[in-house]
C-alpha positions as CSV (number, residue, x, y, z in Angstrom):
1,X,66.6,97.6,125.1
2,X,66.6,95.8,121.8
3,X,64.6,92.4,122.8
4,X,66.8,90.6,119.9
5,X,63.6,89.3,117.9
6,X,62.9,91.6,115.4
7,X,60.7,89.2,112.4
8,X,60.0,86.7,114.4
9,X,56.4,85.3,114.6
10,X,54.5,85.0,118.0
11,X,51.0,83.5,118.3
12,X,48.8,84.7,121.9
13,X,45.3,83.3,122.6
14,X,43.2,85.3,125.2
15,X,44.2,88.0,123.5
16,X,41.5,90.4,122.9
17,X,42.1,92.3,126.2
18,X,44.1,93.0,129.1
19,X,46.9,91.3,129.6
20,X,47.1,89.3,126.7
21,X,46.3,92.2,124.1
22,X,49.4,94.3,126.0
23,X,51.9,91.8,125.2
24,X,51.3,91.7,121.5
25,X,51.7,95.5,121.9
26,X,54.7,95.1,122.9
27,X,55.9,92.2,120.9
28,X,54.7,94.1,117.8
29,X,56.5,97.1,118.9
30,X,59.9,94.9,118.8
31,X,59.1,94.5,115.5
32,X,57.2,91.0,116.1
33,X,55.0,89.8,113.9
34,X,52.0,89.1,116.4
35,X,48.5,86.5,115.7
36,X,45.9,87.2,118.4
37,X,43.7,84.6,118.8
38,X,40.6,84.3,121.3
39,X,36.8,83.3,120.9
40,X,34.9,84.5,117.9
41,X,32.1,86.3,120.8
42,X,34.6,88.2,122.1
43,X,36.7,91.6,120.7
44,X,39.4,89.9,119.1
45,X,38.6,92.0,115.4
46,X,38.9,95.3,117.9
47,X,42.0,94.4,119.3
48,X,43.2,93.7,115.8
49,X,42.5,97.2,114.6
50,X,43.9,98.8,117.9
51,X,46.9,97.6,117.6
52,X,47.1,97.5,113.5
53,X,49.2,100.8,113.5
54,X,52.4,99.1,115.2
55,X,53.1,96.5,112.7
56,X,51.5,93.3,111.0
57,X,48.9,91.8,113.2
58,X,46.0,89.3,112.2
59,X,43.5,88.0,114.8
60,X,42.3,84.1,114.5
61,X,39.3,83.0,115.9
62,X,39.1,80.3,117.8
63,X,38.2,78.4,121.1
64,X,41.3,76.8,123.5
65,X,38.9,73.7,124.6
66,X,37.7,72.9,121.2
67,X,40.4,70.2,119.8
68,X,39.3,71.4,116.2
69,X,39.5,74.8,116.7
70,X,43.4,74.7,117.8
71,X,44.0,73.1,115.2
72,X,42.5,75.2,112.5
73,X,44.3,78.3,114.8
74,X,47.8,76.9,114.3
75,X,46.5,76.0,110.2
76,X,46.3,79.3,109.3
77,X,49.0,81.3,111.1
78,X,51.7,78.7,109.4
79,X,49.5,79.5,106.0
80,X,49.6,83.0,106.4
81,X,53.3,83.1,107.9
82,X,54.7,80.3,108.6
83,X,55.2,78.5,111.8
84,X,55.4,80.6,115.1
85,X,58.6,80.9,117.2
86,X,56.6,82.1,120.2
87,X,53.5,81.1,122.1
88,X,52.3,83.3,125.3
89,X,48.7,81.6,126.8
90,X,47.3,84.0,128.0
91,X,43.6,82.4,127.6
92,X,41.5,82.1,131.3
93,X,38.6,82.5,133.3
94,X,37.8,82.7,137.2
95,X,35.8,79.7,136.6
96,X,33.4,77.9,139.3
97,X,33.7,80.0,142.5
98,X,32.4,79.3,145.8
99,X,32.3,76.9,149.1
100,X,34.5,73.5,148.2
101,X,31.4,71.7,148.8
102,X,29.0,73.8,146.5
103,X,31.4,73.6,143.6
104,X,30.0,70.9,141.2
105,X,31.8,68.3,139.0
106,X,31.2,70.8,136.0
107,X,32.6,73.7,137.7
108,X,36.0,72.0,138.4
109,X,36.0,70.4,134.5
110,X,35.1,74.1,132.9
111,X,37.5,75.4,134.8
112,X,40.5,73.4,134.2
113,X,39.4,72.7,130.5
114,X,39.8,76.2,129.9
115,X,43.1,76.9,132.1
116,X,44.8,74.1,132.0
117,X,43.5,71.8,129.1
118,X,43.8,74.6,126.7
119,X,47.2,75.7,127.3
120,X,48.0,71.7,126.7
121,X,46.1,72.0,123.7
122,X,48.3,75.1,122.1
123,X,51.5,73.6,123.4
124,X,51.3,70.3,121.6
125,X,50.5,72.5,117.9
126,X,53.6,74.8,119.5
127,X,56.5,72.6,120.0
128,X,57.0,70.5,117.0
129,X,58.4,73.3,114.6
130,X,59.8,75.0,117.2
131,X,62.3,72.0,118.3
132,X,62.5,71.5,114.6
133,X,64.1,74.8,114.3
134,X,66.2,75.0,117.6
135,X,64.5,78.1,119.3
136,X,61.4,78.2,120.6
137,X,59.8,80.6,123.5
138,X,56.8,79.3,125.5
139,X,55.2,81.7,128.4
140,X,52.0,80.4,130.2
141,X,50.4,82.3,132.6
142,X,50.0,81.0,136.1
143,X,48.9,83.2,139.2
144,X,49.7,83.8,142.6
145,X,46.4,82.0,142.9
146,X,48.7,78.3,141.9
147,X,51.1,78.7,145.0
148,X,48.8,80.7,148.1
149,X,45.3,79.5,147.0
150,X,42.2,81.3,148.5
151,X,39.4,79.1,149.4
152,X,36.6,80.4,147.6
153,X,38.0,79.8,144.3
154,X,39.9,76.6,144.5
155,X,39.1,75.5,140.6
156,X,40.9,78.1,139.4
157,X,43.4,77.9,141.6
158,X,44.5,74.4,141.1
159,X,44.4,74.9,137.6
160,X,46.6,77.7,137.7
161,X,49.0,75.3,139.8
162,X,48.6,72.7,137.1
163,X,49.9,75.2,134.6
164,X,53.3,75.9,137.1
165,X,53.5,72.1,136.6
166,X,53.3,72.0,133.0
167,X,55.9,74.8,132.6
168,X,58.4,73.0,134.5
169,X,58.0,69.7,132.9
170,X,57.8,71.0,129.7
171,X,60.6,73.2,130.4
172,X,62.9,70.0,131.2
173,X,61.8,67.8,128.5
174,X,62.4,70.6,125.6
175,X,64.9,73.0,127.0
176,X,67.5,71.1,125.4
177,X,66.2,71.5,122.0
178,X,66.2,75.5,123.0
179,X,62.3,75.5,123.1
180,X,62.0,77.9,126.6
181,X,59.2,77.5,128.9
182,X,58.3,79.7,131.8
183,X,55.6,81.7,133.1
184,X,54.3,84.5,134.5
185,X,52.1,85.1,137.9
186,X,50.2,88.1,137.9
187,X,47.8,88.9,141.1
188,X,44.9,91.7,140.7
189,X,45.6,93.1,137.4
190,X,43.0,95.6,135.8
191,X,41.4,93.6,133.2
192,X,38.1,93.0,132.0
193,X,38.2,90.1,133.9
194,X,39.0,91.7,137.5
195,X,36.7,94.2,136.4
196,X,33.9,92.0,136.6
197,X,35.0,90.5,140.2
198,X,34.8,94.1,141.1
199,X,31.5,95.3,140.1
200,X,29.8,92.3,141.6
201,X,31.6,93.3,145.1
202,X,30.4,96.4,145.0
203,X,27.1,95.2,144.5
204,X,26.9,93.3,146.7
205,X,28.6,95.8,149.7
206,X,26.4,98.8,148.7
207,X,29.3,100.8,147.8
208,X,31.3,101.8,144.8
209,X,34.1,100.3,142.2
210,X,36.7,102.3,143.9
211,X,35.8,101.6,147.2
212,X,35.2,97.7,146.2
213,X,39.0,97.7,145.2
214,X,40.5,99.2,148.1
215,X,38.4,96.6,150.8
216,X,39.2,93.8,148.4
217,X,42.6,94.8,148.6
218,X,42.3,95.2,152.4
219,X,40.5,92.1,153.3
220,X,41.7,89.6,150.3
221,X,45.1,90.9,149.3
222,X,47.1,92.4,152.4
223,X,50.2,91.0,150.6
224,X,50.2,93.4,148.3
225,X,52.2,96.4,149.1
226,X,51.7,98.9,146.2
227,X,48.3,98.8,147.6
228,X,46.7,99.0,143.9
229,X,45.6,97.2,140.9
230,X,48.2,96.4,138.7
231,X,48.1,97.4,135.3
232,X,48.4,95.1,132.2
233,X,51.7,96.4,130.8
234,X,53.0,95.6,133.8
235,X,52.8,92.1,133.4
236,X,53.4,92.4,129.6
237,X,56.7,93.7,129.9
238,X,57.5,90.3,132.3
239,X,56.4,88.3,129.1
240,X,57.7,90.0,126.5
241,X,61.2,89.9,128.0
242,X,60.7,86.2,128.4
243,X,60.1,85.8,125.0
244,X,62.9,88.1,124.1
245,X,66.5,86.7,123.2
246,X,68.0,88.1,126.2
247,X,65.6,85.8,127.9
248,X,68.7,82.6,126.8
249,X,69.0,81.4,130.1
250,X,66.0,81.4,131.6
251,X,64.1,78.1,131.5
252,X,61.2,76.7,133.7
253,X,61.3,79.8,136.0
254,X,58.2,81.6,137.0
255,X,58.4,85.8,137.3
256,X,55.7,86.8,140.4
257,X,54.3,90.4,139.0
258,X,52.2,90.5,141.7
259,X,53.2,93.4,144.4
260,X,54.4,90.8,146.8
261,X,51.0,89.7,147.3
262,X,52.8,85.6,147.8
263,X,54.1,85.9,151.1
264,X,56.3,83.0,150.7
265,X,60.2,83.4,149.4
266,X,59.0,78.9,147.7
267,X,57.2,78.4,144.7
């Protein structure tokens, strides 16, 4: 299906793996032309040459909390290009994890700093040109986390509801300018990040990855009737098509890729 977008620009921060470095794959394979963008500690430069082969690429180093660094992000893409007609955030961490009552002040402000404050950060440098220019494609990932929280990670989850918040207001005060906003809700994705989550759970049960995945899905994720990690094109192909011109109508929706892990039909 031709996603209508051929030569248009798209800028994606947490983009040096998983889901994030999937959807430039994709967006560069629609003939997009695709800044990556993510901390200068991480494997942005890698992800650059990976995906080099599938069209013009250039990774921007940079961090989401850092008011200077977004700046300087948006600074050079518009130098080198001009100014972007897409933005996917696909920056986050797990953040501060634990009881409620052991979670301290700077857990919960890391946390949303990074998840919420930094997809508030992007949007602001994001919108101008694109209103300016009457189109304009914004997807920000949320998670299943933002509408069937688990207790033991609360900060991330009410950042991730934050972000279902932003979406929908930003989507009503732009959508008329043809500036779309939606997002995307992944749940248990294989990513560096789940990964992690993983190999300390089998540390601490005495068995293996696999069989850390398959309890966790068990015991933390009975929604989820694939009965399986999902994989990060999966939710790529969710973004990309939002980002895509046959995406027209759709503003301030949300698109669960998540295996019906949400048992609820709201949110």
């Amino acid at each position: 299906m031709d996603l209508g977008i051929n030569g248009r620009i798209a800028l994606i921060s947490g983009a040096d793996s998983g889901m994030g470095k999937e959807t430039a794959r994709l967006l560069l394979e629609a003939g997009v032309r695709v800044a990556i963008t993510d901390r200068a500690d991480g494997t942005i430069e890698e992800a650059r040459a990976e995906l080099a082969s599938l069209g013009e690429v250039i990774a921007v180093t940079g961090d989401v909390t850092k008011a200077d660094d977004v700046t300087a992000i948006w600074r050079e893409v518009r130098e080198r290009w001009g100014d972007p007609d897409m933005y996917v955030n696909a920056a986050g961490v797990t953040g501060a994890t634990g009881d409620f009552l052991d979670v301290d002040d700077g857990g919960w402000w890391e946390t949303l700093d990074i998840n919420l404050m930094g997809a508030v950060r992007m949007c602001r440098e994001a919108i101008p040109a694109m209103r300016r220019r009457g189109w304009g494609r914004i997807v920000l990932f949320a998670s299943e986390d933002a509408v069937q929280p688990y207790v033991d990670e609360l900060p991330y989850c009410a950042s991730k509801a934050g972000i279902l918040s932003l979406a929908k207001g930003l989507s009503k005060a732009y959508g008329g300018d043809n500036v779309l906003v939606n997002t995307v809700s992944p749940a248990f994705i294989a990513t560096p990040m789940t990964d992690k989550m993983m190999r300390k759970r089998a540390e601490e049960k005495g068995v293996s990855f696999d069989e850390a995945i398959a309890s966790f899905l068990v015991e933390e994720r009975p929604g989820m009737e694939l009965k399986r990690r999902g994989k990060p094109e999966e939710v790529a192909a969710a973004v990309a098509f939002l980002c895509s011109e046959r995406a027209s109508f759709i503003n301030g929706a949300g698109i669960r890729v998540d295996s019906g892990s949400v048992f609820t039909i709201a949110g």
